[in-house]
C-alpha positions in Angstrom: 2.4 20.1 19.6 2.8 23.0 17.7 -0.6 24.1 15.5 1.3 24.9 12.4 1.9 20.6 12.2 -1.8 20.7 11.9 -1.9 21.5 8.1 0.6 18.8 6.9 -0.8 16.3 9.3 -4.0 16.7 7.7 -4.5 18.4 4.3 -0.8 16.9 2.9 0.0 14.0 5.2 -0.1 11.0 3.1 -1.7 8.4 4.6 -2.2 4.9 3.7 -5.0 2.4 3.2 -5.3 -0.6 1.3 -7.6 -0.8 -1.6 -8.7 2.4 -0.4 -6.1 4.5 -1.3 -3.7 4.7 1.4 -0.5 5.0 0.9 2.3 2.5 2.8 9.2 0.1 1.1 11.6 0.3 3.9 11.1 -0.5 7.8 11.3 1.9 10.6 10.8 2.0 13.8 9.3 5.6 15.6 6.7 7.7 16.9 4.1 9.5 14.4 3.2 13.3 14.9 0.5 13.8 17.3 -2.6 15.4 15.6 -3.6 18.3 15.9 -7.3 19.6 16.9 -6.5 23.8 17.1 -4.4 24.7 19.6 -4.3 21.4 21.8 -2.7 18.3 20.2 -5.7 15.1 19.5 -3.3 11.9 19.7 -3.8 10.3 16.9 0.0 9.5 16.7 2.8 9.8 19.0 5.3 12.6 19.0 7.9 12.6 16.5 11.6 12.8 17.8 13.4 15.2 16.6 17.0 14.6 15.1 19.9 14.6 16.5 22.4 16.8 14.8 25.9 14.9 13.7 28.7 17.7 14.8 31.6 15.1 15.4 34.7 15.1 14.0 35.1 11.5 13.4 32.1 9.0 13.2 32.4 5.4 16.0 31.0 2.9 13.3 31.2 0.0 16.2 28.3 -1.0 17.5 25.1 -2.7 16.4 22.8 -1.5 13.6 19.3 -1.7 11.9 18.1 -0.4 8.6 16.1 -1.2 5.2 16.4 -1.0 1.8 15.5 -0.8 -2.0 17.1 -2.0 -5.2 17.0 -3.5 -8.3 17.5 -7.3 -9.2 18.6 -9.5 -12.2 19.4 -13.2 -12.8 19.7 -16.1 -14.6 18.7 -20.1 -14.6 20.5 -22.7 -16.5 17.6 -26.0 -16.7 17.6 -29.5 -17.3 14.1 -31.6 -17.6 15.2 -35.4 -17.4 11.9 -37.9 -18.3 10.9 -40.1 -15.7 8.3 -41.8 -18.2 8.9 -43.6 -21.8 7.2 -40.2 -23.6 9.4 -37.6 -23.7 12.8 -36.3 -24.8 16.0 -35.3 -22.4 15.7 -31.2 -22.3 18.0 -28.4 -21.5 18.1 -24.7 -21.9 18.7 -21.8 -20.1 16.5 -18.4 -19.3 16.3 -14.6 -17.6 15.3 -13.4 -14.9 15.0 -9.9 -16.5 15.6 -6.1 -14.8 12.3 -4.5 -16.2 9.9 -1.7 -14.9 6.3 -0.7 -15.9 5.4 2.4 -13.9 1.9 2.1 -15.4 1.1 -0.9 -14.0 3.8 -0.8 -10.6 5.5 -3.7 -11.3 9.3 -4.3 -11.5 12.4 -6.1 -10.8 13.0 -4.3 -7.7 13.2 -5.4 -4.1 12.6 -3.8 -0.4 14.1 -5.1 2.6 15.8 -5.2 5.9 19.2 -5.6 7.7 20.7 -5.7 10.9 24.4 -6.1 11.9 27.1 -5.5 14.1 30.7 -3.9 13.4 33.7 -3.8 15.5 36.1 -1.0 14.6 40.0 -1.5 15.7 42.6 1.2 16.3 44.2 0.2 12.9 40.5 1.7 11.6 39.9 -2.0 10.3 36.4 -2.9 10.6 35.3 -6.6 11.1 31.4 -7.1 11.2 28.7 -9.4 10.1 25.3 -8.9 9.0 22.0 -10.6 8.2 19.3 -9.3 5.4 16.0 -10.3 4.3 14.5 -9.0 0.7 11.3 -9.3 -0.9 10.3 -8.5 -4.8 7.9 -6.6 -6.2 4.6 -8.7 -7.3 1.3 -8.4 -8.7 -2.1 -10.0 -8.4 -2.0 -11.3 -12.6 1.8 -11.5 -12.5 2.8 -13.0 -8.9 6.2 -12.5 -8.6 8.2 -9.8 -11.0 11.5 -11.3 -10.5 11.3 -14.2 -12.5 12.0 -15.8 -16.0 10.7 -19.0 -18.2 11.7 -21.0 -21.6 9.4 -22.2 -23.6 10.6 -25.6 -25.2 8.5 -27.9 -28.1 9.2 -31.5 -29.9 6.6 -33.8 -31.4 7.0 -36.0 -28.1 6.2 -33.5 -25.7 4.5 -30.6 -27.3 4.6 -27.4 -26.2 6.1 -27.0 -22.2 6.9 -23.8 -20.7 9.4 -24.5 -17.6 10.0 -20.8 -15.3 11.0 -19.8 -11.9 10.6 -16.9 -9.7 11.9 -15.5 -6.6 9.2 -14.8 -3.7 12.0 -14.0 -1.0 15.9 -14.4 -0.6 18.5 -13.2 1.8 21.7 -13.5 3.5 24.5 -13.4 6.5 27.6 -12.2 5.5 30.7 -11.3 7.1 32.2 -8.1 6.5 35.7 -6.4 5.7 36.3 -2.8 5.5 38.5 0.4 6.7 36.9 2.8 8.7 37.4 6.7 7.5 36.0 9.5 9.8 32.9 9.3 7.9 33.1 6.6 5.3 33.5 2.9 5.7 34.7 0.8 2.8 33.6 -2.8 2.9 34.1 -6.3 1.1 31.1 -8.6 2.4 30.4 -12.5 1.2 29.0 -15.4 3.4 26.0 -17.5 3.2 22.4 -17.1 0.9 18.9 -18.5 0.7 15.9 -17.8 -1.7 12.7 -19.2 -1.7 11.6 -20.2 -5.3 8.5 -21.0 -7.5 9.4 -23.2 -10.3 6.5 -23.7 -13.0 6.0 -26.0 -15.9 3.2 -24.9 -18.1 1.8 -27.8 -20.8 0.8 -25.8 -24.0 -0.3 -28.5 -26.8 -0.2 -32.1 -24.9 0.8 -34.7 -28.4 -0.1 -37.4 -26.4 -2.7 -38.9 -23.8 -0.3 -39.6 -21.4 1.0 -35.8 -20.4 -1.3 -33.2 -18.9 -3.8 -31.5 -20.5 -3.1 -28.0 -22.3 -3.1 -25.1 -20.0 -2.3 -27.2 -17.2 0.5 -25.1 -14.7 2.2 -27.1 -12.0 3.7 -25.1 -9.7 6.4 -26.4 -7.1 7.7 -24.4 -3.7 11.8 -24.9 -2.4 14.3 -23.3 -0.8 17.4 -22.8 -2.4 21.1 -22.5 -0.3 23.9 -20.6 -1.5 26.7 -18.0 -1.5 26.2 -14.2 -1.8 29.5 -11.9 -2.6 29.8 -8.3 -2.8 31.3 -4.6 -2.0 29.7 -1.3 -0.4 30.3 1.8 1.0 28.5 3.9 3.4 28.7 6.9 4.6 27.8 9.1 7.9 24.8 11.5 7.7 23.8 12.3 11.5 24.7 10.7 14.8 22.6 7.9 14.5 21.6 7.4 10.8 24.3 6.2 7.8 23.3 5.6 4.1 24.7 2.8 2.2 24.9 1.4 -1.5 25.8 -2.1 -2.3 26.4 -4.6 -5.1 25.3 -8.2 -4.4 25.8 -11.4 -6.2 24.0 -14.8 -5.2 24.9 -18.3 -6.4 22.6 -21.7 -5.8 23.6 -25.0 -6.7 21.2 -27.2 -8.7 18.1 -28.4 -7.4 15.7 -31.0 -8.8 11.5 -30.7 -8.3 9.3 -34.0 -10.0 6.7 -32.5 -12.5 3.6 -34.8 -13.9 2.8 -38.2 -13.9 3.2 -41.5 -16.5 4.3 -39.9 -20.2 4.4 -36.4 -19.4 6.3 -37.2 -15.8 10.2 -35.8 -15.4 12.5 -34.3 -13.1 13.3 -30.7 -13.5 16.9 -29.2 -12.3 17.6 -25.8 -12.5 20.5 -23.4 -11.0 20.4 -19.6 -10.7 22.1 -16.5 -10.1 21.5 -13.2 -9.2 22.7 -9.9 -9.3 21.2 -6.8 -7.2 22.3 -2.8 -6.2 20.8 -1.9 -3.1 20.5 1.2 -1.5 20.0 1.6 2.5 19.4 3.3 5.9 21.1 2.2 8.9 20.3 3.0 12.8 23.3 2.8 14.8 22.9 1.8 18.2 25.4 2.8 20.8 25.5 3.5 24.4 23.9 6.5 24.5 21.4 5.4 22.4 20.6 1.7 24.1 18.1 -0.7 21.9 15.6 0.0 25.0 15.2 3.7 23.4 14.6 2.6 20.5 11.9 0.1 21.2 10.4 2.8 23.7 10.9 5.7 22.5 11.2 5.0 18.6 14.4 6.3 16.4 15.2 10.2 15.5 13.6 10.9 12.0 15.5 11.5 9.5 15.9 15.3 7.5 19.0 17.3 6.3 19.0 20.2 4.1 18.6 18.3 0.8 17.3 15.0 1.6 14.6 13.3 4.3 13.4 9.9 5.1 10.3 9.0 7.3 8.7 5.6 7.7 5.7 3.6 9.3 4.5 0.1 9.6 1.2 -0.8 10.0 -0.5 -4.6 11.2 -4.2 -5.2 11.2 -6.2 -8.2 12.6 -9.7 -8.7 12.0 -12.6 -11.1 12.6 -16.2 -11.6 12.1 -18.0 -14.1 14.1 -20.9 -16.2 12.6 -23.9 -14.6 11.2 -27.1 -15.1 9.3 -25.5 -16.5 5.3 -28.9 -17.8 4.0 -27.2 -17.9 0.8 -23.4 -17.2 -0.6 -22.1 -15.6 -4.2 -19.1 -14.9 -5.6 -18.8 -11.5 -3.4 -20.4 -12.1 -0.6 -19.3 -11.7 3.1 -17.9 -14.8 4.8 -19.2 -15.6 8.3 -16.8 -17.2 11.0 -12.8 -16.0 9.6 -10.1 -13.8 10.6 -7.8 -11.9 8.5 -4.9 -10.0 8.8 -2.8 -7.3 6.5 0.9 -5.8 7.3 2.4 -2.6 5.1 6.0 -1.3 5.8 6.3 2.3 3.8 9.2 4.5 3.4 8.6 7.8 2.4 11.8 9.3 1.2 12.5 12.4 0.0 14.7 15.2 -2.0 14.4 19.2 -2.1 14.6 20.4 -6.2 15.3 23.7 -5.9 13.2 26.6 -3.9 9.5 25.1 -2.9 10.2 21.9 -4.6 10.3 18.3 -3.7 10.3 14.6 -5.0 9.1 11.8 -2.8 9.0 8.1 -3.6 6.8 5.6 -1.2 8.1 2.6 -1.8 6.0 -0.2 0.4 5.9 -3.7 1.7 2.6 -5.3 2.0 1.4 -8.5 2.6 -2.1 -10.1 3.9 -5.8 -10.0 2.8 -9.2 -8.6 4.2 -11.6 -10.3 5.3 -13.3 -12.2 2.0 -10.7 -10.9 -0.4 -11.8 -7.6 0.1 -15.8 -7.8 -0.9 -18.5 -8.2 0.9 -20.0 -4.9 1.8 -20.0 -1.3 -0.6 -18.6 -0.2 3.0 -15.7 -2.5 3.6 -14.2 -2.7 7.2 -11.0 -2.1 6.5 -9.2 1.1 4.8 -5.6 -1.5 5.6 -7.0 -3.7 3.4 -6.2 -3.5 -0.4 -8.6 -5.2 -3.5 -5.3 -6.9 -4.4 -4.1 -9.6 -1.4 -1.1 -11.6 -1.4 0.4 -14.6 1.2 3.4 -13.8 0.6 5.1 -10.2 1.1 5.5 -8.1 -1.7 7.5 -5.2 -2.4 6.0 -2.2 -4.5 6.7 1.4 -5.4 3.2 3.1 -4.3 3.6 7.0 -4.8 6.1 8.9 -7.0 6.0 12.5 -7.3 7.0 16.1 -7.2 5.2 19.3 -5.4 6.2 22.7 -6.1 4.9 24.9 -3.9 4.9 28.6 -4.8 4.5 31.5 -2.1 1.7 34.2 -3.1 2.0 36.2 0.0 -0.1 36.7 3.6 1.0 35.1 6.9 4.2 33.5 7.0 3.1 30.0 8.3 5.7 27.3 9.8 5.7 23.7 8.4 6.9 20.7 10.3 8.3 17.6 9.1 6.2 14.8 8.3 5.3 12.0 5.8 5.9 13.4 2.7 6.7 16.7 4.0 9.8 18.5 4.8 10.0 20.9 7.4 10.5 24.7 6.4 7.9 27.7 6.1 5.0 28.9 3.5 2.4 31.8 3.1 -1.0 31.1 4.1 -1.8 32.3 0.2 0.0 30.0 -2.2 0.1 27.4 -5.2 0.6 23.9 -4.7 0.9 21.7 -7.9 1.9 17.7 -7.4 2.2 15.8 -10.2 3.5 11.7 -10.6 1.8 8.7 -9.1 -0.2 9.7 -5.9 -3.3 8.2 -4.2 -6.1 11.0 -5.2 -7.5 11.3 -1.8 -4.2 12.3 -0.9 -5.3 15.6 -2.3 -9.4 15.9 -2.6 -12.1 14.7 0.2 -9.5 14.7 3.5 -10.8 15.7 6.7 -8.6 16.0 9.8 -11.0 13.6 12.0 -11.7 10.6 9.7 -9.0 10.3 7.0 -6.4 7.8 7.8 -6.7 4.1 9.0 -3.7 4.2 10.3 -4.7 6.3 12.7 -8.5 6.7 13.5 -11.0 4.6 11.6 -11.4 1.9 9.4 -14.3 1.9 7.4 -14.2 2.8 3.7 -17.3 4.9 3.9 -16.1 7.0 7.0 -12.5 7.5 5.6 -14.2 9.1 2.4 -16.9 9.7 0.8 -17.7 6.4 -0.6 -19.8 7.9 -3.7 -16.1 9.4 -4.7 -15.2 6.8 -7.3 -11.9 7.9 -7.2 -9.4 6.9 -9.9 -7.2 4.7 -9.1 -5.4 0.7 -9.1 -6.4 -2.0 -7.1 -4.0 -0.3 -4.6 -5.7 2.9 -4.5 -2.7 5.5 -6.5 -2.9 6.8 -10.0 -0.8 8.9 -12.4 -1.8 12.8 -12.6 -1.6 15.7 -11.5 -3.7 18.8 -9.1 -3.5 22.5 -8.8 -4.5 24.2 -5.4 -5.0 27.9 -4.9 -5.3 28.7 -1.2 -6.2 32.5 -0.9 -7.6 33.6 2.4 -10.0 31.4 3.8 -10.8 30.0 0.4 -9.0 26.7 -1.7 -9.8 25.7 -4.8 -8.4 22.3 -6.4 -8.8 20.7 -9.1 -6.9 17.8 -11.1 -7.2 15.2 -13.7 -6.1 11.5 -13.3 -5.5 8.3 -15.1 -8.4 5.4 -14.5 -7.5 1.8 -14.7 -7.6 0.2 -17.9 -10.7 -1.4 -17.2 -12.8 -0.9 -14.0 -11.3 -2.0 -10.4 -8.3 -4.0 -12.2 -4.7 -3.7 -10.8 -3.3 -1.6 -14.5 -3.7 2.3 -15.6 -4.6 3.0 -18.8 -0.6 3.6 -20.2 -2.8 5.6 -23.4 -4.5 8.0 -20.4 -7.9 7.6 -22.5 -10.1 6.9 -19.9 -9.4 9.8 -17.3 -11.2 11.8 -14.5 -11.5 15.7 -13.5 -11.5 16.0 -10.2 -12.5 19.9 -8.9 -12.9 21.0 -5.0 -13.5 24.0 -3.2 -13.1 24.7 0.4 -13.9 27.0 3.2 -12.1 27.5 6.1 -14.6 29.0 9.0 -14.3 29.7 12.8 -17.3 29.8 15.3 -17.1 31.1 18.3 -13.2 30.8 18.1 -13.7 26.7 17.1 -12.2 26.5 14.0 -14.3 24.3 11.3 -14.0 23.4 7.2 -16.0 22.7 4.3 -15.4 21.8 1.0 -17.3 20.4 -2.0 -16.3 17.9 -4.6 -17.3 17.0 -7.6 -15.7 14.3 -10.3 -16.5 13.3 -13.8 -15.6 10.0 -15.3 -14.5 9.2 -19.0 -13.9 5.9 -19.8 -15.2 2.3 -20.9 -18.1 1.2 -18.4 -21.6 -0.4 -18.1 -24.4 0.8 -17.4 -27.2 -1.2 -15.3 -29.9 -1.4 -17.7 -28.1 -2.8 -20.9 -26.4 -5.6 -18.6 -29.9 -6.4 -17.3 -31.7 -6.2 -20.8 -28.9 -8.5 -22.2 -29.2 -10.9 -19.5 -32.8 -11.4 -19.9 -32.0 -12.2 -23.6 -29.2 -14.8 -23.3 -30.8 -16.1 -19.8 -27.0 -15.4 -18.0 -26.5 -13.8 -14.8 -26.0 -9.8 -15.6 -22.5 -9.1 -17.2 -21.5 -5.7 -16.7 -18.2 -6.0 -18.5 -20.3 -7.4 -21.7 -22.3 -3.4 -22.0 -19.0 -1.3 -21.9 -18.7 1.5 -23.7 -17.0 4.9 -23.5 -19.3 7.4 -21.5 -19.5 9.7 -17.9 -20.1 9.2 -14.8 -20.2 12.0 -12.5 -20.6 12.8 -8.9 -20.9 15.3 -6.2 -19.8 15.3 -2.3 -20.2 17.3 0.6 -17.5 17.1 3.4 -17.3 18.9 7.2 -15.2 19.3 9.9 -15.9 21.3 12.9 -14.0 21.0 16.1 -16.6 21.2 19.0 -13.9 22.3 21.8 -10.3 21.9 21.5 -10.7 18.0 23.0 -13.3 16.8 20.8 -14.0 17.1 17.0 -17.1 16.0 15.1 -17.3 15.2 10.9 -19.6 14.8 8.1 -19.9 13.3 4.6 -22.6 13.2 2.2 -22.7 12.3 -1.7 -24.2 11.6 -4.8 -23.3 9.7 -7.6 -25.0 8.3 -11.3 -26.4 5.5 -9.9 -27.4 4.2 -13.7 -23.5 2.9 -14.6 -21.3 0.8 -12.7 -18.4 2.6 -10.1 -15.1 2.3 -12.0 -12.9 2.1 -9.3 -13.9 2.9 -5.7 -16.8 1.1 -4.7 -20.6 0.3 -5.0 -22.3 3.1 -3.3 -24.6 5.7 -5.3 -25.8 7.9 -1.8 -23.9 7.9 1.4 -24.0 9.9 4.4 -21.6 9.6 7.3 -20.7 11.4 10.6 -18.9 11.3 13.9 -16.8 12.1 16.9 -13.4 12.2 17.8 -12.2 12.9 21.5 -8.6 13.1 22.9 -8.3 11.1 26.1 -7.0 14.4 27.6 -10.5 15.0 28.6 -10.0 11.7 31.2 -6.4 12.4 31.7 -5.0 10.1 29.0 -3.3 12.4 27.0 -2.2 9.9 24.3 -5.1 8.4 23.8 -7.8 8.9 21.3 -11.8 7.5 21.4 -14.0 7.4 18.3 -17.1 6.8 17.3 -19.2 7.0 14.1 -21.7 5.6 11.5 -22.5 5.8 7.6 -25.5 4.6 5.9 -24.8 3.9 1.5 -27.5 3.2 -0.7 -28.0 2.6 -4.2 -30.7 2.9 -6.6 -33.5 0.6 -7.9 -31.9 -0.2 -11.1 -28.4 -0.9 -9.5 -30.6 -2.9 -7.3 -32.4 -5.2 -9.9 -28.7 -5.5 -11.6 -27.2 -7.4 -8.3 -30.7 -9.2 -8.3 -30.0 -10.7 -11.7 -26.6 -12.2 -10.8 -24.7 -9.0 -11.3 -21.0 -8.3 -9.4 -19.7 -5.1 -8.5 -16.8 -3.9 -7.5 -17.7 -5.4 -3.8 -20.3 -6.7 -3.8 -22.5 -9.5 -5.6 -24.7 -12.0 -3.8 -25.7 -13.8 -6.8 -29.1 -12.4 -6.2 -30.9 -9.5 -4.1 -34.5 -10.5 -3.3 -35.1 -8.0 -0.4 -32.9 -4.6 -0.6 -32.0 -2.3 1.9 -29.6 0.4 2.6 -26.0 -0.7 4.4 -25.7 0.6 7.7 -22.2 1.0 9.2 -21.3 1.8 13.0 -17.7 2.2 14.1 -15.6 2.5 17.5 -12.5 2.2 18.4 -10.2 2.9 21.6 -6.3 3.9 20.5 -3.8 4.3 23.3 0.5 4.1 23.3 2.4 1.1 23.8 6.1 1.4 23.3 6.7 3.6 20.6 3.6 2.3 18.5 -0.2 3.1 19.3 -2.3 -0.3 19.5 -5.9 0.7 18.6 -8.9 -1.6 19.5 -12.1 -1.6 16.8 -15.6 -2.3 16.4 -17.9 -2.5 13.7 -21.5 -3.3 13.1 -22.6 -3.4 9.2 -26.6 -3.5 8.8 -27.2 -5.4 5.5 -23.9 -6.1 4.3 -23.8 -5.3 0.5 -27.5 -3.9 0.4 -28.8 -7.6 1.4 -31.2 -7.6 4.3 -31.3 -11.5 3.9 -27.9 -11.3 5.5 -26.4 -10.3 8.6 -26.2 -7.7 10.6 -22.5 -9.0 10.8 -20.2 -7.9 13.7 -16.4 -7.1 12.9 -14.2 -6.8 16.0 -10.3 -6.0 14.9 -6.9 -4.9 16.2 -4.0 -2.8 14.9 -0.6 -2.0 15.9 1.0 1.1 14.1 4.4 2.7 14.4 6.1 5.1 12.3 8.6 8.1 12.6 
């Protein structure tokens, strides 16, 4: 491995974790670039392939095929409610599924996917094939399902009833048509569909005793069976790899769910159509490029001149045994469960013009942490978002554009990785990104515990866990961030849009409430072991709480402490201190320390107001595993006496919340882990010990023991 990957692997690879601010919308299957530690590659990934350049004159589209895509969705339902009971009228109507987009908030009416197929080519150039798909909307935690639509309906008899339906996942298999050119195929495609629905009824006013009371929503699960119709083309862009677009439409017949019982009981019929454009990657397999290669080795990644596509998938299992749970709130750590999360990102990619690029990270996620995500300021998994879902969900994660502007000095090589084309730069530059990014993208990274993809999981050894970051329940913001590198030196700094109120799943769309973000590194060797430190510091502006006023007011009303009830505007700042110093060139060793205004509440990271963290990171090279990476490392967070006496009096934060904290201590964290190859993924085996889970030493210590399985290319 080559040392000039070490830069984009570390300071600019985007990396993904859930509620942490990872990043993660289409499928592939490959090998990750190997970290680098110096001048001797530290597996923390597997080597990427390189492509395979498409010289032919004429492209063989038989064969079998995978690929993934994105697109956008419409439809429409035509409804019937028929009374079952003596109280209510016959009803009809019909209602949208509208396309609609709110970059703000990252919801839409667009979908991610997958396809697989197989086409046989005759001499004629006529193509037969037939191919099967799977797709899966975009969602959200307050809206569950962004391709949907609903009718509200009133009458004296019934009140006021709100019927709606959405679309959790749909798909098809469809035969194709098409002529084969060289390198263009031309294709008519209809055959079977399904969807799997949510239909709603929602009971506003209720006239009459007999039908549910007001607010009531009944919800109701089916699948739906159908025809799907359509036309595409696609086109040749190396040996192996073809891009498609594609218009879709989707017909289901009528089905019929039972709402309700006595006078507000009926039977609700509804049909529905939809319309989609879909965009997509194929991975043709052929004889020379067997499905064992792929499954072994992973697929070539994909980069031309203008345009490059990467991608990773990412499954993590965890459990905690049972231990000592004297007493249970609403954020507490569950003893005894296993949970598991799954993310699918593309990273795709254009060049602008000279030192500029646009990426989009469109992601599939699916699955919870353990607890929903709370339990300890230190939660044990980076893969693990504040927002969970059981069903996946589609959603566009990072959209942005870096221009990169050489200032002179050493010309320096740059390979291709996430988010990163290959090419060259100076060591002396300016990098500016602006769009939707995950901040920690940018600020805090360190090369030995930064990705939970890759080495640990913890959220206080990933990062600082006093940098209350800005950012969604998913971890990415809107901004933008200037870095100057100049010799040995960096200096960064950037400003950022904070959710509209703290640790909710929404920006502020009015960028009121904001943060400054400023870091500044130095890049050291000693005795020729290269090393880095750098110092950040963020300031807060925006609507929170502060610890005494929620405590003050809930002795007063004689209420557990309400943060959300003392929010005004005001700052919160902190400051961070973050090393990295490889030891020899088969073992590294890092270390985090912060500060933060303990007095008001975190606004969107999580409850810590000290932290200091370390550890190691060896390459297996050393015991003649060369793939294989060990690690090992702790953090201890605190926080101070009056964020203390706020969680005592009933108080939540972002993570934690016992509903009361009669004997305080600091959370200690401990975390191993064992990665090694399989295939062409890396299956990493994990540990963790937390000490006073959520400052409580009334509970625990609670062991964590988890698995993941990552791939990407």
């Amino acid at each position: 491995m080559v040392e000039e990957t070490v830069e984009i692997l570390t300071r600019q690879k985007i990396r993904d974790h859930g509620g942490r601010g990872r990043s993660r919308a289409i499928v592939g299957i490959g090998l990750g670039a190997m970290l680098g530690f110096g001048e001797v590659a530290f597996a923390a990934d597997l080597p990427v392939k390189a492509p395979i350049p498409y010289l032919a004159d004429s492209y063989d589209w038989s064969g079998w095929y995978v690929g993934a895509h994105v697109g956008v969705i419409r439809g429409s339902s035509r409804w019937s409610s028929t009374p079952i009971g003596p109280g209510g009228p016959a009803l009809n109507g019909a209602f949208d599924l509208p396309f609609q987009f709110d970059f703000m908030a990252g919801t839409g009416s667009y979908v991610a996917g997958l396809q697989g197929g197989y086409n046989r080519v005759f001499a004629s150039h006529l193509m037969l094939g037939i191919e099967a798909d799977a797709s899966l909307p975009n969602s959200d935690v307050v809206n569950p399902f962004s391709v949907r639509g609903s009718q509200t309906v009133a009458s004296p008899l019934i009140g006021e009833v709100t019927y709606g339906e959405a679309v959790i996942h749909y798909g098809s298999l469809r035969g194709r048509i098409g002529y084969a050119f060289d390198h263009f195929l031309l294709y008519g495609t209809g055959g079977f569909a399904w969807t799997y629905d949510q239909i709603t009824r929602s009971q506003g006013v209720a006239p009459l005793s007999g039908f549910p009371a007001a607010g009531t929503l009944e919800p109701a699960l089916f699948w739906r069976l159908g025809w799907a119709a359509g036309i595409g083309a696609e086109f040749a862009l190396t040996k192996n790899w073809s891009a498609k677009a594609e218009f879709l439409e989707t017909g289901f017949g009528r089905k019929t769910t039972l709402f309700g019982a006595g006078a507000g009981a009926d039977a609700f019929s509804s049909d529905l159509a939809m319309q989609s454009i879909r965009f997509g990657l194929n991975y043709h397999l052929a004889d020379d490029n067997p499905a064992a290669d792929l499954f072994a080795k992973g697929p070539s990644y994909l980069e031309t001149d203008r345009f490059a596509f990467h991608s990773q998938a990412t499954f993590v299992n965890q459990a905690t045994p049972s231990f000592r749970s004297p007493y249970v709130g609403t954020n507490s750590l569950i003893p005894s469960q296993g949970r598991e999360t799954v993310d699918v990102t593309l990273f795709a990619g254009a060049r602008l013009w000279d030192g500029a690029e646009a990426w989009i990270n469109p992601e599939i996620d699916q699955g919870f942490g353990l607890s929903n995500t709370v339990g300890a300021a230190g939660f044990v998994s980076g893969e693990a978002y504040k927002a969970g879902a059981d069903y996946p969900y589609a959603r566009l994660h990072r959209a942005f554009v870096r221009q990169t502007i050489d200032l002179g000095g050493d010309k320096e090589k740059v390979g291709a990785g996430l988010n990163q084309f290959s090419g060259s730069q100076t060591s002396d530059r300016l990098v500016i990104t602006v769009g939707k990014i995950g901040v920690v993208d940018i600020f805090d990274t360190n090369r030995y515990a930064h990705d939970p993809r890759s080495d640990f999981l913890n959220w206080a050894i990933l990062d600082t866990a006093t940098f209350d970051y800005a950012a969604d329940a998913w971890s990415y913001t809107v901004g933008g961030a200037v870095e100057w590198y100049t010799g040995p030196w960096t200096f960064r700094g950037g400003i950022f849009d904070l959710s509209t109120t703290p640790n909710t799943t929404s920006l502020d769309s009015r960028f009121s409430q904001f943060q400054w973000v400023g870091e500044i590194e130095r890049r050291y060797s000693i005795l020729d072991q290269p090393g880095k430190v750098a110092i950040t510091g963020f300031l807060t502006r925006g609507n929170m709480g502060s610890f005494e006023d929620a405590i003050v007011l809930a002795a007063i009303t004689g209420t557990p402490a309400d943060i959300a009830a003392v929010r005004h505007y005001q700052s919160r700042g902190g400051i961070s201190l973050n090393l990295e110093q490889q030891i020899m060139s088969n073992i590294g060793f890092f270390a985090r320390a912060g500060y933060a205004d303990g007095h008001k509440e975190p606004f969107d990271f999580t409850d810590v107001d000290s932290t200091v963290a370390g550890g190691f990171l060896m390459s297996g090279r050393i015991w003649g595993r060369d793939d294989d990476t060990f690690g090992i490392a702790g953090a201890v967070n605190g926080i101070i006496n009056v964020h203390q006496a706020f969680l005592n009096a009933g108080g939540l934060g972002i993570l934690v919340g016992d509903g009361q904290l009669p004997h305080p201590g600091n959370e200690g964290i401990f975390e191993t882990f064992y990665s090694f190859p399989w295939f062409a993924a890396k299956i990493t085996l994990d540990y963790q010990l937390v000490v006073n889970p959520a400052y409580n030493r009334d509970r625990g210590p609670a062991s964590v023991f988890g698995v993941r399985l990552h791939t990407q290319y």
